[in-house]
C-alpha positions in Angstrom: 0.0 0.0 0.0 0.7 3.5 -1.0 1.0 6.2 1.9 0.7 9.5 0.6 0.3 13.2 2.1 -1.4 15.3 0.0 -1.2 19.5 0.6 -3.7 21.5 -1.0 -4.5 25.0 0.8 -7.8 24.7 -0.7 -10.8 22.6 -0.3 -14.8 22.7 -1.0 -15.8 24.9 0.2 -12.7 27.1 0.1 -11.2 27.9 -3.2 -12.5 27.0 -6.8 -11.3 25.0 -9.7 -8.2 23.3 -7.5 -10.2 22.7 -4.4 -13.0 21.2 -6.7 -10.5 18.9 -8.8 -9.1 17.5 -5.5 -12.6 16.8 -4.3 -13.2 14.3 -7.8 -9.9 12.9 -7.4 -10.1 12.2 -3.3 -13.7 10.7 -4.3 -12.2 8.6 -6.9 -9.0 7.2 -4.6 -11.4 6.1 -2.4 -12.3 3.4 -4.4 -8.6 2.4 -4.5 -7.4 -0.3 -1.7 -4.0 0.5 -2.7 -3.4 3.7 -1.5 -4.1 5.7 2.1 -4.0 9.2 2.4 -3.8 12.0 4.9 -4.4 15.5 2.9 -3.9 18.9 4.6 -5.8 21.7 4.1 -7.8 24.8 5.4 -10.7 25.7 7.5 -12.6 28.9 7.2 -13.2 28.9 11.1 -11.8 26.1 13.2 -9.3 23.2 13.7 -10.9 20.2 12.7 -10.3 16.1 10.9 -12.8 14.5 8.8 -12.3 10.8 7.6 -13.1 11.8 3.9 -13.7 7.3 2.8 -12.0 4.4 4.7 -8.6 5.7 3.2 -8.6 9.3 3.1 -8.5 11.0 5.5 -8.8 15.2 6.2 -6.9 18.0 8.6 -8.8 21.3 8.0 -6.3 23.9 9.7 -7.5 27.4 11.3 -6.3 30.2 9.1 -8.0 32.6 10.6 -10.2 33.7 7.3 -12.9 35.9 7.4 -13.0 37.2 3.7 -14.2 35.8 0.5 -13.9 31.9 0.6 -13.5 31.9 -3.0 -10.5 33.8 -2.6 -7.2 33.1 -1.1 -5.3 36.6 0.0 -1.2 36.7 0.6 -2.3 36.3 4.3 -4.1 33.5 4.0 -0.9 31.8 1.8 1.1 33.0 4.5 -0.8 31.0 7.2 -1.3 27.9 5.4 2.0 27.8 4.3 3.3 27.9 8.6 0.6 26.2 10.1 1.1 23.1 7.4 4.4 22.8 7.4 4.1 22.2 11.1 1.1 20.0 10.7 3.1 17.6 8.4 6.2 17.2 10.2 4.1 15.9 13.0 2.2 13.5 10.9 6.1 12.2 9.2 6.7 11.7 12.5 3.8 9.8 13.3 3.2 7.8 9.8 5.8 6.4 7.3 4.5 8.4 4.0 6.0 7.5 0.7 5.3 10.2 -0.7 4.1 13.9 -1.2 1.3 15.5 -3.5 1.6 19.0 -4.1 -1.2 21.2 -5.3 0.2 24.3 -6.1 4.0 24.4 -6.3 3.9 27.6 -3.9 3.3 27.3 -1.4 2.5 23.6 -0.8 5.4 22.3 -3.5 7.6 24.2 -1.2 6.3 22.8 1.7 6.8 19.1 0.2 10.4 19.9 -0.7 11.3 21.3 2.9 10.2 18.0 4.3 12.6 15.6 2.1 10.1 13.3 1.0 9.6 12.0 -2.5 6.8 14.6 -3.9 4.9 15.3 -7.0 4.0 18.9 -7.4 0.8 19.5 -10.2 0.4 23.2 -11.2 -3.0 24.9 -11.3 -2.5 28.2 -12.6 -1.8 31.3 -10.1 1.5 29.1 -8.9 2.7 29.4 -12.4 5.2 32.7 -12.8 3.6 35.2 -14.7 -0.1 33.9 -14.8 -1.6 36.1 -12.3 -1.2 40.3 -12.3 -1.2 40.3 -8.5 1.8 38.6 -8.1 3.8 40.1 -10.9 7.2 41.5 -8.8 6.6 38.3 -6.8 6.7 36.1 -9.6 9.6 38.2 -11.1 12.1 38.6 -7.9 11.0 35.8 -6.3 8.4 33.1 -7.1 10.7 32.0 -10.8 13.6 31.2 -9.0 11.5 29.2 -6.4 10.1 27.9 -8.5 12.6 26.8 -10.9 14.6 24.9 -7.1 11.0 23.6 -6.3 10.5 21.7 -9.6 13.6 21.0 -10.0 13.9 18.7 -6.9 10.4 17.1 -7.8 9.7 13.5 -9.1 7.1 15.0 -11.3 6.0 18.1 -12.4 2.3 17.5 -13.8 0.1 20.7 -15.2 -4.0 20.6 -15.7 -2.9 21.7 -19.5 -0.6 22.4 -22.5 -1.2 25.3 -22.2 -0.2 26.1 -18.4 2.4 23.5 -19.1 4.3 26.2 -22.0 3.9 29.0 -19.6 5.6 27.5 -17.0 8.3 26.5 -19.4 9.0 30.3 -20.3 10.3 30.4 -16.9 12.4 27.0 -16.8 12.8 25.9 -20.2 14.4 22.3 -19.4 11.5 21.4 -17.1 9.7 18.1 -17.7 6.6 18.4 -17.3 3.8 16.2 -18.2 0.0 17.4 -18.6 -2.8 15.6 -16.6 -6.1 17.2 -17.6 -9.0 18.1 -15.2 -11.9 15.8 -15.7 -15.9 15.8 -15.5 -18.4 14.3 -14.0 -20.7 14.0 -16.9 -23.6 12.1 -15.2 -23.9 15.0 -12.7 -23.9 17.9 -15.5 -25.5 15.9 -18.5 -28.8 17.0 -19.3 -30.9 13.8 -19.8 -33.4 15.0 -21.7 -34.6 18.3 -23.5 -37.0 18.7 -20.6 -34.6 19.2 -18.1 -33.9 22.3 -19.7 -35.7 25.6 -19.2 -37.3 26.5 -22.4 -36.0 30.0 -22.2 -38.4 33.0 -23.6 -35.0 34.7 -23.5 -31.4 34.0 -24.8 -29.8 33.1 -22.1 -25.8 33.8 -21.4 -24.1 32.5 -18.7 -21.6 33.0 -16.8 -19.7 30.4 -13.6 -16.6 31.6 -11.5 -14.6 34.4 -9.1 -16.0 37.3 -9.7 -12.0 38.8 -10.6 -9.9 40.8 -12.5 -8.6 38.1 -14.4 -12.9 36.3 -15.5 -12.6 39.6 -17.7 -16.5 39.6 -16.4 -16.5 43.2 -17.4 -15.9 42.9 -20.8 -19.0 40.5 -21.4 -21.1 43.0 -19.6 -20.1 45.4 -22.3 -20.7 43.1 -24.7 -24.3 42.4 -23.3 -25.6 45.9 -23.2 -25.1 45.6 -26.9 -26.5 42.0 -26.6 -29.6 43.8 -24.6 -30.4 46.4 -26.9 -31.7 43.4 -29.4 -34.3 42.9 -26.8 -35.4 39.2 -25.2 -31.9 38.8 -24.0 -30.8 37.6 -20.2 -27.2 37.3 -18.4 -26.6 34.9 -15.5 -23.9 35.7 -13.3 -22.7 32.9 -11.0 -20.1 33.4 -8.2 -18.3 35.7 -6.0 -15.4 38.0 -5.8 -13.6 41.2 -4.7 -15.1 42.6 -8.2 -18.8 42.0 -7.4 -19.5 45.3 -6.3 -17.6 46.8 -9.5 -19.7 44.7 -11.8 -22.9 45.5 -10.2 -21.9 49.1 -10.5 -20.7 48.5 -14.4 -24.0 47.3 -14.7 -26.3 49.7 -13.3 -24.3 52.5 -14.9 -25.2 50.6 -18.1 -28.7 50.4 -17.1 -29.1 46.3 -17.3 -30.3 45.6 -14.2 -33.6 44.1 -15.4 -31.7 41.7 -17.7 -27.8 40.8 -15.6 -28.6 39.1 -13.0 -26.2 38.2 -10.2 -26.7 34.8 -8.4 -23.7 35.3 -6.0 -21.4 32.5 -4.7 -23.2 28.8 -4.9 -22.4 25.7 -3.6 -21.1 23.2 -6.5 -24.0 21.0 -6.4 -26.4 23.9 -7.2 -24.6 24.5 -10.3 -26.1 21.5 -12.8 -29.6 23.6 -12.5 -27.5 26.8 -13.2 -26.0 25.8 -16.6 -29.5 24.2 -18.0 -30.8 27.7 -17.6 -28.5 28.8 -20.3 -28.5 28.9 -24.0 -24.4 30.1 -24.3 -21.7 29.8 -21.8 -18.9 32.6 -22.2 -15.4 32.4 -20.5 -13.9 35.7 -21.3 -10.7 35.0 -19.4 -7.2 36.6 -19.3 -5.5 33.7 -17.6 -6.7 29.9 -17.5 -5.5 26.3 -16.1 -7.8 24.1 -16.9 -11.1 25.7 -16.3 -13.2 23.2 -14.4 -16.4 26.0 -15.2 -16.2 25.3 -18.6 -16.1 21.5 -18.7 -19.0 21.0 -16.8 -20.7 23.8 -19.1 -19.6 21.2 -21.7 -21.1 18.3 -19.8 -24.5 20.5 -19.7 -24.3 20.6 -23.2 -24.0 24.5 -24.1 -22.1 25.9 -26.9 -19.1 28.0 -25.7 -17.9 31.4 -26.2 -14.0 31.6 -24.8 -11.1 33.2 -25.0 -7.6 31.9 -26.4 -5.4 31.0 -23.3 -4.3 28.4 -21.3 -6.2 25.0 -21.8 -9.2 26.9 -23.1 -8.5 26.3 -26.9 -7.7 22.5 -26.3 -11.2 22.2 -25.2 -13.0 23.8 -28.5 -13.1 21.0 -31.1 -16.4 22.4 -33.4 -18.3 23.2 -30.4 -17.8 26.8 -29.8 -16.7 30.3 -31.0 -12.9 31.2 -29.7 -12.9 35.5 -28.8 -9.9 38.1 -28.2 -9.1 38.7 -25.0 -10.0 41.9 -23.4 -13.0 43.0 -26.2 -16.2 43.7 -25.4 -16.9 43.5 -29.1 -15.1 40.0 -29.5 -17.8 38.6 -27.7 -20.7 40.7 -29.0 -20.0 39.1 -32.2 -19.8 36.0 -30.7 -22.8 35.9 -29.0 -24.8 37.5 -32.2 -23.9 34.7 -34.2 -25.6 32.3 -31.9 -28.4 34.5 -31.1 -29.6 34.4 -34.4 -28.0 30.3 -35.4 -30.4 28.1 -33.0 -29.3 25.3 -35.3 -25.9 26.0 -34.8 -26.3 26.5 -30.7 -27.6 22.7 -30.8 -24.9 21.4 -33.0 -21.7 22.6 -31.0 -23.8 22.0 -27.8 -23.8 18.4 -29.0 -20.4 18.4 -29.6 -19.4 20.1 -26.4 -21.3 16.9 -24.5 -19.6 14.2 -26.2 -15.9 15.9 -25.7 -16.6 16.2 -21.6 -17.8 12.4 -22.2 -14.3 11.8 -23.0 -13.0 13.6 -19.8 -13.4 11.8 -16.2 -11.9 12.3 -13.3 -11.5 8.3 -13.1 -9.3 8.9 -16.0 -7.4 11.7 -14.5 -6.8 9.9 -10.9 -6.0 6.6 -13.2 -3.0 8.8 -14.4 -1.7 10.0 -11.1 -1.9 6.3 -9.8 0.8 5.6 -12.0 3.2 8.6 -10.8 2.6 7.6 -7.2 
């Protein structure tokens, strides 16, 4: 049997794509007799364990947050970072791990490489230099380097996409890296017959994640109010953020508040009614991983609307409409085209449901069985 630590500083339901991801794969090693595993991670309030299946089990530390749960702050890093490094050297001493997962090469990767165990470090996307604005001189002074000594020292170095994978190779070149990619759980998502789905009297755009800089949220509100002025029109605004208040403002400056509507930060199994509400699902993105948003928007069977970054464009295959980044008028013409194509909104929706059908999370923790 496998003993394995796994370090991830978020966990439903703190954080978002990572924290979701680890949730799929925990659910799917818990089927595995082969493998036992302690995983350390964060509370929102209080100190306490939770025995996850028969072999997993959970250490929820105390950092002390009291701000957006969707959000992780420098702070909150910070007090992961010395309240898990302590919490793992007493489990070493207690249990004989052969191994370390990482989520996150900073700061859990550097965590794992403090405690001289074996570890695999998979990248997500903000612990990638250069991926997020907010930790630009960071990621410049400090955070490459890092880095560069924290993968370096790894058994594997496994991204959620080609895409994050040649980002984080502009800052180490002679990296290996391999690419595991997020999965889907179709059955939860998949829309089992037409009547599951709202028969809209208006077009319907959606939209699932942190409500941040980096979403480009603002630009498809621009785009909408172009959108609106067609008339029988509707956007759908799922999640939270330190923007909301911005986008609400953005939006009644623009005079949409009878067609954007904001359903603030839901818990994940709300959000299979969510996407059969829409007709499009848009992803106007800066910066992605593997967006976990848009492959169950896939699985839901909605046509997509994205931009070109990370491992967005691996996932459009004839099933969507790819925009440039930053332009509200990108994704007017985007969403035009579909408006008035109902024939073409079926036919990439179709296609968007049999790619996710190719995408489990069985597969992806099958993968990371053999790197342990």
């Amino acid at each position: 049997m496998k003993r394995i630590l796994m370090l991830n500083y978020e966990f439903p339901p703190l954080g978002g794509g990572a924290a979701n991801a680890t949730f799929y794969l925990l659910k799917e090693f818990a089927e595995n007799n082969d493998i036992e595993i302690d995983m350390i991670t964060s509370s929102g309030d209080e100190y306490k364990e939770e025995q996850f299946a028969s072999n997993i089990r959970i250490y929820y530390l105390d950092i002390g947050k009291s701000e957006n749960i969707h959000y992780q702050s420098n702070r909150d890093l910070l007090t992961y970072a010395r309240k898990a490094h302590k919490k793992a050297r007493e489990l070493k001493g207690q249990k004989n791990y052969d191994l370390i997962h990482a989520f996150f090469g900073i700061p859990c990767g550097y965590i794992a490489m403090k405690l001289g165990l074996p570890y695999i470090v998979s990248l997500r996307g903000s612990d990638v230099p250069f991926y997020s604005k907010r930790f630009y001189w960071l990621d410049k002074f400090l955070f490459k380097h890092l880095s560069k000594k924290i993968w370096k020292k790894a058994k594997a170095v496994i991204a959620n996409s080609e895409g994050l994978k040649n980002l984080a190779l502009k800052s180490v070149p002679d990296q290996k890296i391999d690419v595991i990619h997020n999965g889907v759980d179709v059955k939860n998502f998949q829309k089992i017959n037409e009547n599951l789905k709202l028969k809209n009297e208006k077009f319907t755009v959606l939209f699932v994640g942190r409500l941040i800089e980096r979403k480009g949220v603002k630009y498809l509100i621009d785009a909408f109010a172009k959108l609106n002025a067609l008339k029988d029109c509707q956007l759908l605004i799922a999640g939270g953020g330190d923007q909301e208040k911005e986008l609400k403002d953005q939006v009644e400056r623009t005079s949409q508040t009878d067609s954007v509507h904001f359903l603030g930060a839901l818990p994940h199994s709300d959000l299979p009614k969510i996407y059969r509400q829409g007709d499009v699902y848009v992803l106007p993105s800066f910066n992605e991983g593997m967006s976990n948003t848009l492959l169950e928007a896939m699985a839901s069977g909605l046509p997509i609307v994205v931009t070109d970054t990370g491992g967005t464009r691996e996932l459009v295959k004839g099933n969507g409409i790819i925009i440039e980044k930053g332009n509200a008028d990108s994704i007017f013409d985007a969403l035009f085209e579909l408006k008035l194509d109902p024939e073409k909104r079926h036919k990439f929706g179709e296609t968007s449901l049999k790619l996710a059908k190719e995408m489990s999370w069985a597969k992806a923790a099958d993968k990371y069985m053999c790197y342990y």
